[in-house]
C-alpha positions as CSV (number, residue, x, y, z in Angstrom):
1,X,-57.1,1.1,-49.7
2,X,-60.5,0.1,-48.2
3,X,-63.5,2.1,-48.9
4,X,-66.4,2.6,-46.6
5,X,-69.7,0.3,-47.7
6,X,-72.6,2.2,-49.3
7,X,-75.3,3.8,-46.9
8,X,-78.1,1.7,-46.7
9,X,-81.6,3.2,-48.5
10,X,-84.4,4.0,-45.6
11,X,-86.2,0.2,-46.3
12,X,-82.8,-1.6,-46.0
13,X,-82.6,0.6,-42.5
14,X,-85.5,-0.2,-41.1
15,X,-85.4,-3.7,-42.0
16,X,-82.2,-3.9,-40.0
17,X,-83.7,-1.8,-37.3
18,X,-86.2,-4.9,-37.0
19,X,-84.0,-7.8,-36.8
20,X,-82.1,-5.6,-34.1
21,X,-85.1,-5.1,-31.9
22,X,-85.2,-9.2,-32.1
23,X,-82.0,-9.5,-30.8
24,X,-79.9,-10.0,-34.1
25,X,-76.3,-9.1,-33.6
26,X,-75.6,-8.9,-37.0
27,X,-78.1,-6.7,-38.1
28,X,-76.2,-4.2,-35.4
29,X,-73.4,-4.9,-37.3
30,X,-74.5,-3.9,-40.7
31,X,-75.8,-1.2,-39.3
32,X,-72.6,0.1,-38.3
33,X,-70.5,-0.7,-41.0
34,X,-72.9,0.9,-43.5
35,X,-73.1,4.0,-41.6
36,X,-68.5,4.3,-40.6
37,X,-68.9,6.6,-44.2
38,X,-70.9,9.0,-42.0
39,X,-68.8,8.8,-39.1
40,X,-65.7,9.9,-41.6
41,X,-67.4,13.0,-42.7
42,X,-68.3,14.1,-39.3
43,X,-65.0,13.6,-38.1
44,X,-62.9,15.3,-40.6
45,X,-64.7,18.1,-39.7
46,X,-63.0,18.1,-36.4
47,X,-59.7,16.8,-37.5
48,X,-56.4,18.8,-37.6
49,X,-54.5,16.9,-40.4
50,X,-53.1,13.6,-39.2
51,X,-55.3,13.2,-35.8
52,X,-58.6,12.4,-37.8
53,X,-58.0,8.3,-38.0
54,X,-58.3,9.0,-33.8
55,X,-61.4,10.8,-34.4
56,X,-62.9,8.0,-36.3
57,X,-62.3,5.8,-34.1
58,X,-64.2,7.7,-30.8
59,X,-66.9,8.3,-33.6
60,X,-67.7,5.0,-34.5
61,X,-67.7,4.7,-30.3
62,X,-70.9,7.3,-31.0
63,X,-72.2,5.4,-33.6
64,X,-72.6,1.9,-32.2
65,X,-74.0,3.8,-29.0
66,X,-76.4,5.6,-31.6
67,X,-77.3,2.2,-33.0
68,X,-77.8,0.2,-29.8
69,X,-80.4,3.1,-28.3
70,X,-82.0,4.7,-31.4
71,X,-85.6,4.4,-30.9
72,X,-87.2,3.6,-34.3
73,X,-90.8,4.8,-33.5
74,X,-89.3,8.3,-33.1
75,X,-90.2,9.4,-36.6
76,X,-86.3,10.1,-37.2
77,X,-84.0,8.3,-39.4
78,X,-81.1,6.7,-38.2
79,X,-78.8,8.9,-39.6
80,X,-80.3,12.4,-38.1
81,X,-79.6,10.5,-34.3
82,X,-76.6,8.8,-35.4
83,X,-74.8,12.1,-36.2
84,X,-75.6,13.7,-33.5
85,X,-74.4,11.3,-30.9
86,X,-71.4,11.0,-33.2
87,X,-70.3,14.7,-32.6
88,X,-71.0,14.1,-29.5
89,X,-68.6,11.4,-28.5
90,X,-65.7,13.7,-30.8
91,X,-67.0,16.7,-28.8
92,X,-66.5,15.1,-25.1
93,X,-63.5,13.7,-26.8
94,X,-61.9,17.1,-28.0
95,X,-62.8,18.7,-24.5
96,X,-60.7,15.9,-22.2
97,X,-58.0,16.4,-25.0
98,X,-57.9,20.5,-24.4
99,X,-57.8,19.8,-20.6
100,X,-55.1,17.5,-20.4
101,X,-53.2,20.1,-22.8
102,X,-52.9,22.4,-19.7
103,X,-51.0,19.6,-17.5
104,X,-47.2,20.5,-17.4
105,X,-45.0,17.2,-16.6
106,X,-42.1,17.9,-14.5
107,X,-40.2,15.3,-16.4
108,X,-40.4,17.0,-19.7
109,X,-37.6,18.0,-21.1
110,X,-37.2,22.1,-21.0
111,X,-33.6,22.5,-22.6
112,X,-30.0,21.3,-22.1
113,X,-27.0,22.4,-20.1
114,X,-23.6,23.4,-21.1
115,X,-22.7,19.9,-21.3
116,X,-25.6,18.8,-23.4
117,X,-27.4,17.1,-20.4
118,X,-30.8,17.6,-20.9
119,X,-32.8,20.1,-18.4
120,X,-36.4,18.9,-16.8
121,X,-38.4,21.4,-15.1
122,X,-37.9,19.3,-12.1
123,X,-34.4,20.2,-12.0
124,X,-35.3,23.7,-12.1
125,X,-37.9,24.3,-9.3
126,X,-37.4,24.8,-5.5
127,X,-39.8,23.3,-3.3
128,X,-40.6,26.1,0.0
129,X,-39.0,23.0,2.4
130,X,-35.4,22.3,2.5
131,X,-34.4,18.5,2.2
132,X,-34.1,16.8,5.2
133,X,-30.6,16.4,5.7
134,X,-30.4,20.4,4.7
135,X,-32.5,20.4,7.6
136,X,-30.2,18.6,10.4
137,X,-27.1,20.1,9.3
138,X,-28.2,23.4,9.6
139,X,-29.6,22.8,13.2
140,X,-26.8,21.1,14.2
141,X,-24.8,24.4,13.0
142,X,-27.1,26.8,14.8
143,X,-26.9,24.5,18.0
144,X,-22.5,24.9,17.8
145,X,-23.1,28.9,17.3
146,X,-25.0,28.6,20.1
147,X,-22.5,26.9,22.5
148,X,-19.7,29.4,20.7
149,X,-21.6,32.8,21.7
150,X,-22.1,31.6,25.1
151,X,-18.3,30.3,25.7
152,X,-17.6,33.7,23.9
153,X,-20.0,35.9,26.0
């Protein structure tokens, strides 16, 4: 099993925090990759059991967002901004998740027959209009009781 690298100490961070104002891709990178231990906590907060590797992963979306605007001359560490915009990114995440959770799919399976053929909920629900050949013969019907009441009458 792989375990997370060691936060960095506040010089370490702002020595990184440097080189990335110059440009230096890799000091981005250790910045992220000593900071996925943080993004672990704050997501098993959210996490129900098995869906927390997800979590992780949408954090670690927040953290290299957190890394490529933080604003070093703010007087706040890293970490304090970091977290933040790592809940955030779970947050928006969780609230997409719990509106898509209220979508019904007509294909979903609802049950099975008699003969073990399974039921969707489209097999179930009647549209207001009638198909279209529903639609001819039944005119074609009304137009022959027609022509029968006046032969009749």
């Amino acid at each position: 099993m792989e375990t997370f690298r060691e936060p960095l100490t506040k010089e370490e961070e702002s020595l990184f925090l440097d080189r990335l104002k110059s440009g230096d891709i890799e000091a981005r990178n250790m910045l992220v990759e000593h900071n996925l231990r943080l993004v672990a906590h704050i997501a098993k907060k959210y996490s129900q059991g098995e869906y927390c590797d997800d979590l992780i992963s949408i954090g670690t979306i927040g953290l290299i967002k957190a890394v490529n605007t933080f604003n070093a001359g703010s007087g706040n560490r890293l970490v304090t901004y970091a977290s933040k915009c790592i809940e955030n990114e779970i947050l928006m995440h969780l609230r997409s998740e719990k509106k898509k959770s209220r979508e019904v799919s007509l294909y979903e399976p609802i049950g099975t027959d008699k003969e073990g053929n399974e039921i969707h909920l489209l097999d179930i629900v009647e549209g207001k209009e009638q198909d279209i050949t529903d639609q001819c013969i039944q005119k074609e019907r009304i137009l022959k009781l027609h022509v029968f009441l006046r032969e009749v009458l």
